[in-house]
BALOBA-1460 file (C-alpha; in Angstrom, 3 decimals):
// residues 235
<rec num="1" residu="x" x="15.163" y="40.375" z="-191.268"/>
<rec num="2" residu="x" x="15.702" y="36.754" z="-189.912"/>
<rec num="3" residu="x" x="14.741" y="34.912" z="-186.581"/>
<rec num="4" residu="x" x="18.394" y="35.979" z="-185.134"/>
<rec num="5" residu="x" x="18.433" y="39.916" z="-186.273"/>
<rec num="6" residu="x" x="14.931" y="40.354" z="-184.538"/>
<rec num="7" residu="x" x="15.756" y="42.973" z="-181.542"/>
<rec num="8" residu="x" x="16.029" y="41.784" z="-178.269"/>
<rec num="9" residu="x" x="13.691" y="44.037" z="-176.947"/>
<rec num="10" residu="x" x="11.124" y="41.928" z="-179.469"/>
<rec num="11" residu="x" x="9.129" y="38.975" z="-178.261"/>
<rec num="12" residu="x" x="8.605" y="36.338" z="-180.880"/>
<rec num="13" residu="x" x="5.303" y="35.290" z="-181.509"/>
<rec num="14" residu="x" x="5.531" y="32.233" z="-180.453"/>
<rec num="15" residu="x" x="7.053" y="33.072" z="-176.962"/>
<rec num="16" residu="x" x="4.526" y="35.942" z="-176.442"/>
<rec num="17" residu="x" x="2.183" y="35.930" z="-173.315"/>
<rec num="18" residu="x" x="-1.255" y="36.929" z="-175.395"/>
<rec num="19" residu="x" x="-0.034" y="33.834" z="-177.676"/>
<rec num="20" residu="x" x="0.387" y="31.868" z="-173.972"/>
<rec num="21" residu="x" x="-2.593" y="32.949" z="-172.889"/>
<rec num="22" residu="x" x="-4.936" y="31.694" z="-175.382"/>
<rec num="23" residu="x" x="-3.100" y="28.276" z="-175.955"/>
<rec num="24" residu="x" x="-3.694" y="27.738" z="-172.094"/>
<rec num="25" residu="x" x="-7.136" y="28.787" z="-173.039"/>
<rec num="26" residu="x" x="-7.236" y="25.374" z="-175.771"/>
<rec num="27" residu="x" x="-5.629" y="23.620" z="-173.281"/>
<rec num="28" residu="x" x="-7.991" y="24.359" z="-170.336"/>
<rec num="29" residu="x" x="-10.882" y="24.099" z="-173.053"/>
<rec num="30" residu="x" x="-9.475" y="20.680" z="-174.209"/>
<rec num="31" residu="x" x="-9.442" y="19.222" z="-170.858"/>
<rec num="32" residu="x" x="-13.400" y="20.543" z="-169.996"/>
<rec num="33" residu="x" x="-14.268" y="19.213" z="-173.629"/>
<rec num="34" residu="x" x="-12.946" y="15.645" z="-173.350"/>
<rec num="35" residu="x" x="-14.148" y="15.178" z="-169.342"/>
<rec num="36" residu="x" x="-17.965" y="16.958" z="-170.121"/>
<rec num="37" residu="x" x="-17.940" y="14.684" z="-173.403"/>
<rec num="38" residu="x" x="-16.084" y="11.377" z="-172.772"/>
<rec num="39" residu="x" x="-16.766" y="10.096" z="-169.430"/>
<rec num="40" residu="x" x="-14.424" y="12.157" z="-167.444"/>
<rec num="41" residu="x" x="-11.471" y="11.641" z="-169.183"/>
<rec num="42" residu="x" x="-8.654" y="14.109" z="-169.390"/>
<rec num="43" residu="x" x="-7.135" y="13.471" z="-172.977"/>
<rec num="44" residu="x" x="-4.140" y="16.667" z="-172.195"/>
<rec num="45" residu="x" x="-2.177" y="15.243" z="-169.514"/>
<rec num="46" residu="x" x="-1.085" y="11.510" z="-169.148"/>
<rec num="47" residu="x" x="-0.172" y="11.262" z="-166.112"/>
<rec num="48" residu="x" x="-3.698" y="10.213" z="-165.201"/>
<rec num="49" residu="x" x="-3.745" y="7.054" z="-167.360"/>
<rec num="50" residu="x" x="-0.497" y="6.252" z="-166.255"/>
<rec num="51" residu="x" x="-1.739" y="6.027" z="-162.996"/>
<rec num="52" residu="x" x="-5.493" y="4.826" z="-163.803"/>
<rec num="53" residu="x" x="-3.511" y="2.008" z="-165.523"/>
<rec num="54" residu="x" x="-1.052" y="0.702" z="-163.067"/>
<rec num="55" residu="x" x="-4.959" y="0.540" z="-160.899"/>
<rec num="56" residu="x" x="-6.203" y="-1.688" z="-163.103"/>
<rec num="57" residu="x" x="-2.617" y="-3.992" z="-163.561"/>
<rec num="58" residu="x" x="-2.189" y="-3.915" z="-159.672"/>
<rec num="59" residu="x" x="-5.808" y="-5.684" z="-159.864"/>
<rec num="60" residu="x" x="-5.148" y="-7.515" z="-162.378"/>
<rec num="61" residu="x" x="-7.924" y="-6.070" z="-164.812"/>
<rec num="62" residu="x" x="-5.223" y="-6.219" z="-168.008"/>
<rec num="63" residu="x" x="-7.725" y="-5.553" z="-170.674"/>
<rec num="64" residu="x" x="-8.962" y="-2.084" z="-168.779"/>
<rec num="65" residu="x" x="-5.125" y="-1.178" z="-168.058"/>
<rec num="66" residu="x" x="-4.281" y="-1.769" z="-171.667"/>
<rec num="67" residu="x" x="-6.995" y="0.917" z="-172.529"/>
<rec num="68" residu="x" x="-4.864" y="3.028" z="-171.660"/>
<rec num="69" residu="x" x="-2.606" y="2.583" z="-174.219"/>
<rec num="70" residu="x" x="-3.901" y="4.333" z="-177.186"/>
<rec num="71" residu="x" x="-3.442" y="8.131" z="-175.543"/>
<rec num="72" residu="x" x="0.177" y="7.370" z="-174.707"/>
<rec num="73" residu="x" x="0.936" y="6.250" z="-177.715"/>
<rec num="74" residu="x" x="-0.493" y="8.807" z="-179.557"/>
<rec num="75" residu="x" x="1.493" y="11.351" z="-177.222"/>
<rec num="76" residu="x" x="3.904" y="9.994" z="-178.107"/>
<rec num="77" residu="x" x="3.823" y="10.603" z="-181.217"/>
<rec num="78" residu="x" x="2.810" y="13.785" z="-181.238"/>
<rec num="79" residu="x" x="6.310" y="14.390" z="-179.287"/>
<rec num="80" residu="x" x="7.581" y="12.917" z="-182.374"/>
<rec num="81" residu="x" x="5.823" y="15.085" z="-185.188"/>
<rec num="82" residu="x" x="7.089" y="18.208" z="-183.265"/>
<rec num="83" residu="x" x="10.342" y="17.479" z="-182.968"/>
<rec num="84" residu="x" x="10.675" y="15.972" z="-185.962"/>
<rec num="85" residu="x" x="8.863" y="18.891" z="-187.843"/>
<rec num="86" residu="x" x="11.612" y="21.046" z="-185.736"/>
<rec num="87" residu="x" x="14.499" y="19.754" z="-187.337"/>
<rec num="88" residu="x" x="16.806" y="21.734" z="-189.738"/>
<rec num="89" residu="x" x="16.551" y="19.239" z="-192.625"/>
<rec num="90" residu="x" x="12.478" y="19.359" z="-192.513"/>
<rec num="91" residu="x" x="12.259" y="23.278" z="-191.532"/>
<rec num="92" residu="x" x="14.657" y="23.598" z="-195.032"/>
<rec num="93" residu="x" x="11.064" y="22.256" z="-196.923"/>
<rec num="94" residu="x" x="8.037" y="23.757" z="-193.726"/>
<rec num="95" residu="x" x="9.708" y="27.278" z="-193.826"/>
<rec num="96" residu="x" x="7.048" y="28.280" z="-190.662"/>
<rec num="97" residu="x" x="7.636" y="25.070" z="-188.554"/>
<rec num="98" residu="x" x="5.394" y="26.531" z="-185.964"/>
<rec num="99" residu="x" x="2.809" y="27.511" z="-187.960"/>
<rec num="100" residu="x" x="2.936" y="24.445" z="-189.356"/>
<rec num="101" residu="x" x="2.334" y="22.712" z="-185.816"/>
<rec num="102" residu="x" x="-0.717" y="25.219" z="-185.156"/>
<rec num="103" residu="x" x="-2.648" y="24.054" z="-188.881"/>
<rec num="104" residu="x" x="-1.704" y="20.193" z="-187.698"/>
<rec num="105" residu="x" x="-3.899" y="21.335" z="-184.881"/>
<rec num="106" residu="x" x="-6.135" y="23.264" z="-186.466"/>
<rec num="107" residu="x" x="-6.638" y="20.282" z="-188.786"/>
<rec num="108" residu="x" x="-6.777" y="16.955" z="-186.422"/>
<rec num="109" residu="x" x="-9.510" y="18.907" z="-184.534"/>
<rec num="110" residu="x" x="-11.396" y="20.052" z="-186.739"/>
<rec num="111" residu="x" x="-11.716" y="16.262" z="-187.801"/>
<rec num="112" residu="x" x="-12.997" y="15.406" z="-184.218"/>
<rec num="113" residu="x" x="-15.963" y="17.652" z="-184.432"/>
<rec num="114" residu="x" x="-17.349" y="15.996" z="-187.331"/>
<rec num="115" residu="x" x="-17.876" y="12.412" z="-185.658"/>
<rec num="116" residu="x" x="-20.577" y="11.590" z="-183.838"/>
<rec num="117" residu="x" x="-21.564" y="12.380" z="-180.795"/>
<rec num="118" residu="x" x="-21.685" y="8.195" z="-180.117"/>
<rec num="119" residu="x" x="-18.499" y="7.146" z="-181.543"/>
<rec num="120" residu="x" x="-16.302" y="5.313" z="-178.879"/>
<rec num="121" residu="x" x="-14.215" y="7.549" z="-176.542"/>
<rec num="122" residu="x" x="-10.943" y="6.823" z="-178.272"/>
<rec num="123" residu="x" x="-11.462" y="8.222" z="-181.579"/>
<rec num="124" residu="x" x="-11.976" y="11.387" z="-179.604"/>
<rec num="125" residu="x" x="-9.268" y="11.345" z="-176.668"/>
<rec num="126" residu="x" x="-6.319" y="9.910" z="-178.486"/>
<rec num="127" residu="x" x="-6.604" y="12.244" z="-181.351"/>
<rec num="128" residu="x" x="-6.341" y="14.924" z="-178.805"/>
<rec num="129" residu="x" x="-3.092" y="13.513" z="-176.652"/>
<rec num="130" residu="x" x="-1.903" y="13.947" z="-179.956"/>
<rec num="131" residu="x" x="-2.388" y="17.055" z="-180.044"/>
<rec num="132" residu="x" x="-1.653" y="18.177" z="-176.968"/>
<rec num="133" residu="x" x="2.028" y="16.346" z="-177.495"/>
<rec num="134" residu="x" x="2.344" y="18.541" z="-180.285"/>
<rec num="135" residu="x" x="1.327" y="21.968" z="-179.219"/>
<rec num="136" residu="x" x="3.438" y="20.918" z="-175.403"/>
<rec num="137" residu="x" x="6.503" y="20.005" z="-177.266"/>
<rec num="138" residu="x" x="6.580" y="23.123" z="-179.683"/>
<rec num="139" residu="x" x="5.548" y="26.369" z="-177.413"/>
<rec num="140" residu="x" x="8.150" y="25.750" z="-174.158"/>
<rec num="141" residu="x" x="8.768" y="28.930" z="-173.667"/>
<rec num="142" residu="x" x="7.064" y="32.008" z="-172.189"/>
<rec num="143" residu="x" x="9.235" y="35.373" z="-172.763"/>
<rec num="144" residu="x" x="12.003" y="34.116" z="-170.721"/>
<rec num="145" residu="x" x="10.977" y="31.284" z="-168.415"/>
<rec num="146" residu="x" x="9.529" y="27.288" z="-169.574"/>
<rec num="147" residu="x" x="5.924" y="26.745" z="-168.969"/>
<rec num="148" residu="x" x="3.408" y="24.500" z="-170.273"/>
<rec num="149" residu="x" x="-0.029" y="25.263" z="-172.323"/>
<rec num="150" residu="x" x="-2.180" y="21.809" z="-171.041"/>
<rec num="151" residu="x" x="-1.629" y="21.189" z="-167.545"/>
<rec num="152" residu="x" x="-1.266" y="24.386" z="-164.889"/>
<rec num="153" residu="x" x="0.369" y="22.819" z="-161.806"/>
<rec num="154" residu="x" x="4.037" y="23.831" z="-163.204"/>
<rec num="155" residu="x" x="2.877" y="27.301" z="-164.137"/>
<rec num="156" residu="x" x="1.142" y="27.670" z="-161.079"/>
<rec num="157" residu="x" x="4.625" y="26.753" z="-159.239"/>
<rec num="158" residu="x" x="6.624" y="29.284" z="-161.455"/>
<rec num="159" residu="x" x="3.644" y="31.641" z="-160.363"/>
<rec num="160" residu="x" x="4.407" y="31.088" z="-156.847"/>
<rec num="161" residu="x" x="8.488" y="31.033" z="-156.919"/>
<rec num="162" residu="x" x="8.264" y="34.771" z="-158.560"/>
<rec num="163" residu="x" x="5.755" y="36.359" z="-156.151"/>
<rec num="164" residu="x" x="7.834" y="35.107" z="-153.533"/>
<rec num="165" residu="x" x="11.052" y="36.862" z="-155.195"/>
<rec num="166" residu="x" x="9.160" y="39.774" z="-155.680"/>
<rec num="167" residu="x" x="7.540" y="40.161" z="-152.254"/>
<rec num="168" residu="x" x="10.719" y="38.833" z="-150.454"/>
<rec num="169" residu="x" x="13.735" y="40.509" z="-152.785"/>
<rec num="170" residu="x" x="11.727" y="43.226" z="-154.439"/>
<rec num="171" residu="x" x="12.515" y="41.457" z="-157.885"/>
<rec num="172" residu="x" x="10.803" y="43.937" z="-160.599"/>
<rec num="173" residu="x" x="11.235" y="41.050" z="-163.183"/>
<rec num="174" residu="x" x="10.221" y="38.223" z="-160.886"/>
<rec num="175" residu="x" x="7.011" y="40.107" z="-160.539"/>
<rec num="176" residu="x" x="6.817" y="40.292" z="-164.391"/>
<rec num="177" residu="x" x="7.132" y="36.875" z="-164.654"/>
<rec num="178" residu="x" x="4.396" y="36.405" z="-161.964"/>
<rec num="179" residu="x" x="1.912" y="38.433" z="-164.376"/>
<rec num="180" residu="x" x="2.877" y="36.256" z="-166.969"/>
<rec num="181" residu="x" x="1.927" y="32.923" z="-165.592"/>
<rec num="182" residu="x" x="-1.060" y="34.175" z="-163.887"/>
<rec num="183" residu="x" x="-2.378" y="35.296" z="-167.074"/>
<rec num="184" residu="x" x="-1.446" y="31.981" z="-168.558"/>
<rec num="185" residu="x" x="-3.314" y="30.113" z="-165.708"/>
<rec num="186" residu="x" x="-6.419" y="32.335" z="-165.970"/>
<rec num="187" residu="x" x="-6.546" y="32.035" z="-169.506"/>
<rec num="188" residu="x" x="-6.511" y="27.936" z="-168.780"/>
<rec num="189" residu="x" x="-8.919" y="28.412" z="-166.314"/>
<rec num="190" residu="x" x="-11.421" y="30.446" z="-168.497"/>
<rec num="191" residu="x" x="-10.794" y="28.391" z="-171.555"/>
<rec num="192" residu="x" x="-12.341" y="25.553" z="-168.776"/>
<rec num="193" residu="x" x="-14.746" y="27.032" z="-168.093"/>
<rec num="194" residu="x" x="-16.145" y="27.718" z="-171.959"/>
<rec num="195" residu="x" x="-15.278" y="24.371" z="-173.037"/>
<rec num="196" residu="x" x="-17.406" y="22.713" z="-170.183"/>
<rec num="197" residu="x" x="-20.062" y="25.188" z="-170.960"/>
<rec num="198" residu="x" x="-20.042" y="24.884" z="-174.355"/>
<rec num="199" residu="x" x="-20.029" y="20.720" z="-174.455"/>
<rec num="200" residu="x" x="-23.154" y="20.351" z="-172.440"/>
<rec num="201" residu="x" x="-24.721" y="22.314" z="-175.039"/>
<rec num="202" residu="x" x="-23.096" y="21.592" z="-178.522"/>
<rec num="203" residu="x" x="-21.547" y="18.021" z="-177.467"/>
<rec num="204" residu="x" x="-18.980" y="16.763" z="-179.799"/>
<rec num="205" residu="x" x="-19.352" y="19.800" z="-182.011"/>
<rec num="206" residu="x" x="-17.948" y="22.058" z="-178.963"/>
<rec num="207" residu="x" x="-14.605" y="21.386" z="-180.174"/>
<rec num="208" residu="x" x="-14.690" y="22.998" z="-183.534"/>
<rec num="209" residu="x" x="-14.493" y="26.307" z="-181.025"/>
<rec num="210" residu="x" x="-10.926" y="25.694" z="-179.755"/>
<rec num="211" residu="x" x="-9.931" y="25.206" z="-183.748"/>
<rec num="212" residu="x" x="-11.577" y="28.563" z="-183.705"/>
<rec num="213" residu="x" x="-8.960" y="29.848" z="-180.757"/>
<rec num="214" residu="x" x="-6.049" y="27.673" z="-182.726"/>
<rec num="215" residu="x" x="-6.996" y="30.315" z="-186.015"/>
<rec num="216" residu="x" x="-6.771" y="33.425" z="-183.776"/>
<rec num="217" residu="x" x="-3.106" y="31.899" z="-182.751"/>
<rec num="218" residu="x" x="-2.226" y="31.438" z="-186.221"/>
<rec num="219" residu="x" x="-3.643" y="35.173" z="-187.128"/>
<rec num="220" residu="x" x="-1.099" y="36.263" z="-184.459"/>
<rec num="221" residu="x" x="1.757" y="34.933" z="-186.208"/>
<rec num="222" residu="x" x="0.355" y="36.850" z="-190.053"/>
<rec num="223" residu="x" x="-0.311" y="40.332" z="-187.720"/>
<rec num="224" residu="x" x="3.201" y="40.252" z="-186.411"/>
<rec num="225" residu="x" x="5.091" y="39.961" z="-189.180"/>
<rec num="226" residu="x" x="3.527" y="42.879" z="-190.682"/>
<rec num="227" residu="x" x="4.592" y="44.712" z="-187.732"/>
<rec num="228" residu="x" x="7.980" y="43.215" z="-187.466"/>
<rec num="229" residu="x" x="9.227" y="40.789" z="-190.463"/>
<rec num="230" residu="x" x="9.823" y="37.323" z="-189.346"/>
<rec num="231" residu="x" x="9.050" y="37.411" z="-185.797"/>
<rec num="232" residu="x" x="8.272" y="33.626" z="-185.298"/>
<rec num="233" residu="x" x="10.819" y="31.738" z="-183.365"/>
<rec num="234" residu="x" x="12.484" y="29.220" z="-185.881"/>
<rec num="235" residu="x" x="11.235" y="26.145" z="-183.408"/>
């Protein structure tokens, strides 16, 4: 059975809430694990440094602003390796494109949680803007409706705009939706709360947990397919 003959009633893997859920989780963990570990910095989003650095240009401290730098690049990138891993010619060769994203994750931060606990902040919170690009850019989609696994102010407005539908128009599948994204925003906000509990007590080896969370995602994608062949959404 291929990607396109999978019933409709059938969520693919990759657009299924438990899968949401425990990205959010990484992403929420992410976040705690990079502000416990690195100074309060938040390595997921960029909209921070963005702002952090215009701060330091509107002061005139260049050399901080430029600090900066590194993250966005390297989300930018990581915009790059999913899209790029995403196209037809390259999913021809990586028959599991998405799978393929998860073990780049799996892999890059696995990495981090061998360095030391003193190396410099960057070779820790660029690594992970990359992968935050990566896992952002490839898992867009949540049963029916976009969302995002790293930040939780758009899923917590898509919360909102379906409880009102459902209170206000007594929308069955608005309120649906509402279940989803407040199980993707609690799942964020309890993989918070184990990352920051977890990085005041194992440091820089906290993160190896999250490439623990990034295996059960992957296991997701092997249990499905013996329940329904080829239930992974070809992105």
């Amino acid at each position: 059975m291929t990607d396109s003959e999978v019933p409709k009633a059938t969520v693919v893997t990759s657009e299924s809430v438990r899968l949401g859920v425990l990205l959010a989780a990484v992403g929420g963990f992410l976040d705690a694990y990079t502000f416990v570990t690195r100074d309060g910095v938040f390595a997921n989003a960029q909209t921070a440094n963005v702002i952090l650095s215009g701060i330091d240009m509107a002061s005139g401290q260049w050399r901080s602003a430029l600090g900066y730098l590194p993250p966005l690049v390297a989300f930018v990138l990581g915009v790059f390796t999913a899209e790029f891993i995403s196209r037809p010619v390259v999913a021809r060769i990586v028959r599991r494109p998405v799978r393929a994203v998860l073990i780049i994750e799996i892999l890059v931060i696995a990495i981090i949680g061998f360095l030391p606990d003193a190396v410099p902040n960057a070779f820790v919170t660029v690594p992970i803007s990359f992968v935050a690009a990566v896992q952002v850019t490839t898992f867009r989609v949540l049963v029916d409706s976009a969302y995002n696994t790293t930040m939780t102010t758009g899923n917590l407005r898509s919360l909102s705009q379906a409880l009102f539908h459902r209170i206000a128009n007594g929308d069955k599948a608005a309120g649906t939706r509402s279940v989803n994204f407040g199980s993707v925003i609690l799942g964020f906000v309890a993989g918070a709360i184990l990352g920051a509990g977890l990085s005041e007590v194992l440091e820089n080896r906290a993160v190896w947990v999250a490439a623990g969370m990034l295996l059960v995602a992957l296991l997701l994608f092997v249990i499905d397919e013996w329940r329904v062949p080829r239930v992974e959404h070809p992105r």
